[in-house]
C-alpha positions in Angstrom: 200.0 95.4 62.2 198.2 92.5 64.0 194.7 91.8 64.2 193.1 93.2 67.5 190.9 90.4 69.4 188.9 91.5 72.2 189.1 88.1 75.8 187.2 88.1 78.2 189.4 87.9 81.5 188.6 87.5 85.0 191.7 88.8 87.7 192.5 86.8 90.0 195.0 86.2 92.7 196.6 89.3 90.6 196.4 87.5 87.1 193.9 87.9 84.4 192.9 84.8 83.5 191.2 84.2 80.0 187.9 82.8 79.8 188.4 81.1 76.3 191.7 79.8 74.2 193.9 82.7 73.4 196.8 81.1 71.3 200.0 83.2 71.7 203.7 82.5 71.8 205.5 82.0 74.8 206.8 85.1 76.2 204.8 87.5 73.3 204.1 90.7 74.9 200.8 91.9 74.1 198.9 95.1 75.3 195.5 94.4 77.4 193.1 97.5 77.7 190.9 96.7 80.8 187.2 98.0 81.1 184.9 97.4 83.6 181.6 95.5 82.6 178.5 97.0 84.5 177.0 94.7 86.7 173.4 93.3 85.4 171.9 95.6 88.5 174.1 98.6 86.8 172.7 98.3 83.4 168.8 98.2 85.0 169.3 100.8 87.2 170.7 102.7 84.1 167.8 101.8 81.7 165.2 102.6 84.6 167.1 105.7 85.0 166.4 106.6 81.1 163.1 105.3 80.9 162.1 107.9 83.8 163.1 110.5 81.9 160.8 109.5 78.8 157.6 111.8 78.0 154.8 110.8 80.3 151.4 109.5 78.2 147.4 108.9 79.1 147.0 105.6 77.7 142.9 104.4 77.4 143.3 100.6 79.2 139.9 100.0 77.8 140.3 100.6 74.2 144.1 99.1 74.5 141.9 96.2 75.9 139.7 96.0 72.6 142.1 96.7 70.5 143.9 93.6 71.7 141.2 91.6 71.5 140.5 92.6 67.7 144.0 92.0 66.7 144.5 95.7 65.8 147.3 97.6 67.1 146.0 101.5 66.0 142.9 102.9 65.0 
């Protein structure tokens, strides 16, 4: 059994194209499993998306403020 090793690719013109060295013999058949990378604005939207549905809290700005300013982080 062979070592899998995951390559970035990009396709195009209809090939995939590595983005790094991938040493293989000429003619080697190999098996590429292809999965769709989200997109930077995917993965925010997808974070914001959990975030929203996080617990709601009160949070006192002005004893967050002194707290900051006396180096504490709870009281």
């Amino acid at each position: 059994m062979t070592k899998a090793k995951t390559v970035d690719v990009v396709y195009e013109d209809g090939v995939f194209k590595p983005l790094e060295k991938v040493v293989l013999e000429v003619g080697k058949e190999i098996t590429i499993k292809v999965t769709k990378i989200q997109s930077d604005i995917q993965t925010a939207k997808s974070i914001l998306s959990m975030l929203d549905s996080l617990p709601k809290r009160k949070v006192d700005l002005k004893l967050a403020e002194e707290l900051y300013h006396e180096g504490r982080t709870n009281s």
